[in-house]
N, C-alpha and C positions, 0 to 999 in steps of 0.2 A: 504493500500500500504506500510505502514511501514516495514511490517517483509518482503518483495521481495527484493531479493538483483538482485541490474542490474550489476550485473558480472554473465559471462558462469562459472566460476570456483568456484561455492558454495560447500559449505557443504554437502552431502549427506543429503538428507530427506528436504533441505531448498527448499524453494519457491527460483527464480532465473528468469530475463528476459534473454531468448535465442538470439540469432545473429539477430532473424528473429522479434524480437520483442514478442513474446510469453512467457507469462507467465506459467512456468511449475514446476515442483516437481524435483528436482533433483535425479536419479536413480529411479526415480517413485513412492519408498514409501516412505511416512514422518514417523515419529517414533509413535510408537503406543504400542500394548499390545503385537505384534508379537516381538518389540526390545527389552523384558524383558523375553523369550524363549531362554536359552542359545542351541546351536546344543545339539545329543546326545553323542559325543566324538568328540575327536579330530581328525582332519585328519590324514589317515592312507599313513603309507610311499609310496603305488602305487599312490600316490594322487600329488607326486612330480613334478613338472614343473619349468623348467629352463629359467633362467631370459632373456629378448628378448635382444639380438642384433645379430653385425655380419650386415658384406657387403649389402647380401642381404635382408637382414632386414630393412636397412635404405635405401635403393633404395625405396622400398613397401612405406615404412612410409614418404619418400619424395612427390611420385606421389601423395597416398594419402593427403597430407597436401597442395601439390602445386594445384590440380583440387578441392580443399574444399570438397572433398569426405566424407561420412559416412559411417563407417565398423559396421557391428555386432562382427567385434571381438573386437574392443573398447570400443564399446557403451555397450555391454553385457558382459564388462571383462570375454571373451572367457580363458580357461587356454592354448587354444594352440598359442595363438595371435603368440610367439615364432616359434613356428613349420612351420605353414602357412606362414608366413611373410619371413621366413629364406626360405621357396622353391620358395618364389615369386608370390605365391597365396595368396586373400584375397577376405571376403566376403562384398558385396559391398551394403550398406542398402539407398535405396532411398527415398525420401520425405522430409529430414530433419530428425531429433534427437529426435522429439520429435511425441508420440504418443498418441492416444486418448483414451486407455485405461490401466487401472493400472493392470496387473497381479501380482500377491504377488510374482511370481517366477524371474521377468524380473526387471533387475538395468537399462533399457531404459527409461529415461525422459520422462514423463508424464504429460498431457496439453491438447487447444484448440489451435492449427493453425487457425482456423477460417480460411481456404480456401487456403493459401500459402501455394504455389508450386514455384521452382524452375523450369521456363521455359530453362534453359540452360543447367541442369542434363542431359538430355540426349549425348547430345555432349559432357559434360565432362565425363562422365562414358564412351561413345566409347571408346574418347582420353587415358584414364587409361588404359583399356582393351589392348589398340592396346600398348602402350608403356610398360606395365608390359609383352606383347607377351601370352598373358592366352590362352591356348588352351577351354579351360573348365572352365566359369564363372560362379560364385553361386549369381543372383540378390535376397534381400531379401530387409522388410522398414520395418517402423514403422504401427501400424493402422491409419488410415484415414478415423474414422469415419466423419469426418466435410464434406468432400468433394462427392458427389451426386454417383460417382461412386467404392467409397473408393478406387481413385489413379486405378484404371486398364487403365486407358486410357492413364497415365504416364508410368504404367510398359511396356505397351505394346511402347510406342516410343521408351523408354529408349532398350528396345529389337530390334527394326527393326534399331534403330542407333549404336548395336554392330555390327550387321547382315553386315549393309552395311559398316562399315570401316571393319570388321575381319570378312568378310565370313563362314572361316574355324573356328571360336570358336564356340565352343556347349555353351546354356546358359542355365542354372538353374533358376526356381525360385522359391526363398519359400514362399510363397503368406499369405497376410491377408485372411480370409476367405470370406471377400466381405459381410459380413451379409447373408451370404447362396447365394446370389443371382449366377445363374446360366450368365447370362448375362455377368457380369464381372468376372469368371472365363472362359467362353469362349473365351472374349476381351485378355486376358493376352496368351490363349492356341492359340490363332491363328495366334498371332506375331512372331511365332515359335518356340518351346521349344526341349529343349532335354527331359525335368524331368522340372514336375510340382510338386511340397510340399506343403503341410502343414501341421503343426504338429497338435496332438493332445495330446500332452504333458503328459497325465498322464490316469490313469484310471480310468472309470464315476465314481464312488463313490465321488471320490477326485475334479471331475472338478470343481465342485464349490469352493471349496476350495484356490485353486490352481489358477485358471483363472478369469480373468475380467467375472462379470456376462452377457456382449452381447456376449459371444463365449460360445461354445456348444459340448461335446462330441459330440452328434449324429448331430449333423452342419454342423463337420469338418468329419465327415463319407461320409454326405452326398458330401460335395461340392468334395473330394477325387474320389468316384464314379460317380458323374457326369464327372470330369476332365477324368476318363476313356473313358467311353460312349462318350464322345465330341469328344475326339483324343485318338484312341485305339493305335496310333503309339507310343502318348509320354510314358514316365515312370514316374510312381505316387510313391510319399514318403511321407512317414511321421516320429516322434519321439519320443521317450518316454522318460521322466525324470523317474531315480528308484530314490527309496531311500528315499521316501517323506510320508510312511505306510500307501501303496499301502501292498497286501497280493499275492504271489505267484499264489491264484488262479483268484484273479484278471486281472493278469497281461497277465496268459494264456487266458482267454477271450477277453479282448481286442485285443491282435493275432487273435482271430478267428473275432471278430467285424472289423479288419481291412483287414483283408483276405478274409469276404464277399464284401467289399467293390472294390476289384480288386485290389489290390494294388501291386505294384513290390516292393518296397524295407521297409525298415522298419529298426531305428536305436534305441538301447538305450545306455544312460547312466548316468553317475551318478547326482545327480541335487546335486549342492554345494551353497550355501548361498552365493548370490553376497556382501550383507550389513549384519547390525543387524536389520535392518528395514523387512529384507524379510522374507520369512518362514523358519522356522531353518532344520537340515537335521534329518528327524526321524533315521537314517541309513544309513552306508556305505554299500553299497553292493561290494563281495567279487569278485576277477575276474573271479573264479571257478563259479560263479552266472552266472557273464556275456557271458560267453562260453556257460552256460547250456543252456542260454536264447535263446541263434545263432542258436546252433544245433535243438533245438524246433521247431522257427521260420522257420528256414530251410525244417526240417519234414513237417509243413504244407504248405510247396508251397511256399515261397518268394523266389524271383529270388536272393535277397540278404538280409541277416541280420547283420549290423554293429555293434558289442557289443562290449563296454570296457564302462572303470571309466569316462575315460576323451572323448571319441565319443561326439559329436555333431550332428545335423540335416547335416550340408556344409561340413564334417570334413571327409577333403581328398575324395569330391565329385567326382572326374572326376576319381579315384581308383574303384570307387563303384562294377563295373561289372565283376571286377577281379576276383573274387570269392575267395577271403582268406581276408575276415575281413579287407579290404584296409591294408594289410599289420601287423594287429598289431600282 
């Protein structure tokens, strides 16, 4: 117990007890053979993001901080935190901060809950919803492996408790993958979704690499095509990190491994080194890349392809069907 420091505000890579009493990893990974890989350059001037404030900024960062809310644009030091926060939108991560498995790619707190849940998230995430006025909200958490259903029977309240104070808001959600289980992807799809997610972050070569070894390239296939098959109404997404020495003609395959799958939308972009503890970036990809990558995608049938450096999986979600790259 010596080296856990009981403050939320440790050091990267420290052990730390959380609010909830949890003992976790701060940013997920602790320093290793990966914090001695420096990136392979420096970041490139399109890589530029401006610093968060502004009116509407701190309204967002109020509500959040007044309803104890968890963002993935915090928890995952998103670059657009600025962007989203200044339009009034914000992605909202349920379960608490802390999740049960380490990705090398994710700065999210890593740990055992050992079964705590937040009986009261649901009413507070309505209350945010309805007082931020969100037409179009992105629910995403952490994993939960600890809990018997991995959290779908929370996602699924936290969704009929938008539903019923904000009718009129469409909800997103970017799902854990449930350990494959079909059950609990339909528990989450039947609570009513606009767009169901999940990422498959990179391409098979790399998954292992890349992801906590309980998540799965063909997992996140599967549970994608089942979310279809279950509710052919909603729209299925997923995401892809570049830049991590993935190869071109990988990258076209897994397009077509996702497009067997059913899938409507499909987003990449650039994966940037949250710490020195994570995986460093093999690559910047260029924006002439990310365009090439659209127009592809496009060619084989996605209803939409969101490509830039700084895109996200949530990033300008409720734009998505516009058909011009949410604007960029």
């Amino acid at each position: 117990m010596a080296d856990i420091i009981p403050v939320i505000r440790a050091r990267s890579g420290a052990k730390f007890i959380s609010s909830q009493g949890t003992k976790a990893v701060k940013d997920g990974m602790r320093p290793g053979k990966l914090s001695e890989i420096p990136d392979s350059a420096p970041k490139p001037p399109w890589l530029r993001v401006r610093i968060p404030a502004g009116e509407r900024y701190q309204e967002v960062r109020e509500i959040v901080q007044t309803h104890q809310l968890n963002t993935v644009c915090a928890e995952s030091k998103c670059p657009n935190i600025a962007e989203c926060w200044g339009r009034g939108t914000a992605t909202l991560m349920l379960m608490g901060s802390v999740c049960t498995r380490a990705c090398k790619f994710c700065a999210v707190n890593t740990g055992n809950p050992h079964g705590w849940l937040d009986q009261n998230e649901p009413a507070s995430v309505a209350d945010a919803v309805a007082l931020m006025q969100l037409k179009y909200v992105v629910l995403t958490s952490v994993d939960r492996d600890d809990l018997l259903d991995g959290g779908a029977g929370h996602y699924a309240d936290c969704i009929r408790a938008i539903h019923e104070r904000s009718p009129e808001t469409a909800v997103e959600a970017l799902t854990p993958d449930f350990s494959g289980s079909e059950a609990c992807v339909a528990k989450v799809l039947d609570a009513g979704l606009t767009t169901f997610a999940q990422n498959i972050e990179t391409v098979e070569r790399l998954t292992h690499d890349v992801r906590d070894i309980r998540a799965g390239y063909r997992q996140t296939l599967d549970v994608l095509a089942f979310a279809k098959r279950h509710a052919p109404g909603t729209l299925t997404k997923t995401s892809m990190m570049l830049g991590l020495g993935e190869s071109a003609a990988e990258i076209e395959q897994a397009m077509d491994d996702i497009r067997a799958a059913n899938v409507d939308i499909l987003t990449f972009g650039q994966y940037m080194r949250p710490t020195q503890h994570h995986l460093p970036v093999h690559r910047y990809v260029t924006p002439d890349e990310f365009k090439a990558y659209r127009d592809l995608g496009l060619s084989k049938g996605f209803r939409e392809v969101v490509s830039g450096a700084l895109v996200r999986s949530s990033y300008r979600a409720e734009q998505v069907l516009a058909h011009n790259n949410v604007g960029l």
